[in-house]
C-alpha positions as CSV (number, residue, x, y, z in Angstrom):
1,X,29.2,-13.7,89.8
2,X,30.9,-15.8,92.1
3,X,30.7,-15.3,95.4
4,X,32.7,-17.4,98.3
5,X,32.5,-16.5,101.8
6,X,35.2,-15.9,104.8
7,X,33.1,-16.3,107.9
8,X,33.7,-14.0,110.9
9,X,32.9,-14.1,114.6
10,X,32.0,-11.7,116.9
11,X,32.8,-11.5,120.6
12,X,30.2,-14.5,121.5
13,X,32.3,-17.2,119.0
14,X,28.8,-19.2,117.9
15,X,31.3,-20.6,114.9
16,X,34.4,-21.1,115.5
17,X,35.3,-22.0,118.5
18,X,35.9,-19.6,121.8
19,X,39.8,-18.8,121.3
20,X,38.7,-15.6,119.4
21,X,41.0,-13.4,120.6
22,X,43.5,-15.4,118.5
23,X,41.8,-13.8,115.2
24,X,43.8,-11.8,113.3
25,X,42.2,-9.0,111.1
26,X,41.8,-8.4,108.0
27,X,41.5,-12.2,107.3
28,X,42.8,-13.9,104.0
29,X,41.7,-16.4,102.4
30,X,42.9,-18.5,99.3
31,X,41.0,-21.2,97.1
32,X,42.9,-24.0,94.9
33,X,40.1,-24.7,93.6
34,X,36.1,-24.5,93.6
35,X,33.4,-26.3,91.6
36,X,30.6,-24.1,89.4
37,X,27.3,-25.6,88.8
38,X,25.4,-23.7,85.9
39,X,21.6,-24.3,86.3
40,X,19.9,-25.8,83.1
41,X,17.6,-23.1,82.6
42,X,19.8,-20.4,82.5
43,X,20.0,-19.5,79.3
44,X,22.2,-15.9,80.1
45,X,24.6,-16.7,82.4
46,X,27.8,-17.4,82.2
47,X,28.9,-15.2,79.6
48,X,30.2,-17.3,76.6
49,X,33.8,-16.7,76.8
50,X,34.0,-15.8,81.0
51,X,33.8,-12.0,80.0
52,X,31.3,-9.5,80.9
53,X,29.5,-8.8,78.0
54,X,26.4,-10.7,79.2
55,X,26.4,-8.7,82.5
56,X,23.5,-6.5,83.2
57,X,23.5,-2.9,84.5
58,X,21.4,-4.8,87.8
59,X,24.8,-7.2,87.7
60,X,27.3,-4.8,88.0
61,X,25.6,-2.4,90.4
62,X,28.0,-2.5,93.8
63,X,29.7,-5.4,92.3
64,X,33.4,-4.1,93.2
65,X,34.7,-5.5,96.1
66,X,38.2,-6.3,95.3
67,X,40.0,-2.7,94.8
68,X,42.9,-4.7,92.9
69,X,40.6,-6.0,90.4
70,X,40.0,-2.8,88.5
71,X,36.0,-3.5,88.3
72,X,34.5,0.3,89.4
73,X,32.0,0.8,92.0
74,X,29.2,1.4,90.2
75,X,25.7,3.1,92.0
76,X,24.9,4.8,95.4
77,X,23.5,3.4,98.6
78,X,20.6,5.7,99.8
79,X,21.3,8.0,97.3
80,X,25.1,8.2,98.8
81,X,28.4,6.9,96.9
82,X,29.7,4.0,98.6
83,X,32.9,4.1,100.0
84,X,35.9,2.1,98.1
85,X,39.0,0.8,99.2
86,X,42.3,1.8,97.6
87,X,45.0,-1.2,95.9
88,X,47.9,-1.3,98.0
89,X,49.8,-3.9,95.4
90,X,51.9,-2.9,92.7
């Protein structure tokens, strides 16, 4: 899993700077790029060909977080299902 981060403020603007009232929500953000470091001793991860085959159950539990992507939601939270988001794009 990959995992990049989209930081946002709340009314005290610690990050940032103090113009918040200029955020726009939801946010977007778009990467050209990004570098991956694999650590030598992990033997599992990444998957040989950038599939899932490797993945664990543990891996893919709440994992979807992109309703475009078709990857379910997969487990509860408390017992509860999670709520999803639906794909507005074609």
């Amino acid at each position: 899993k990959i995992i990049m981060n989209l930081w946002e403020f709340d009314k005290r603007a610690l990050f940032g700077g103090e113009k918040i009232w200029n955020d726009r929500l939801p946010m977007h953000s778009e990467y050209d790029w990004f570098r991956f470091y694999k650590w030598d001793g992990d033997a599992q991860y990444p998957c040989a060909d950038m599939g899932d085959q490797c993945l664990t159950e543990d891996d893919k539990y709440l994992s979807s977080n992109n309703p475009c992507d078709g990857i379910p939601q997969v487990g509860t939270v408390f017992g509860k299902t999670p709520c999803t988001a639906s794909c507005l794009m074609p």
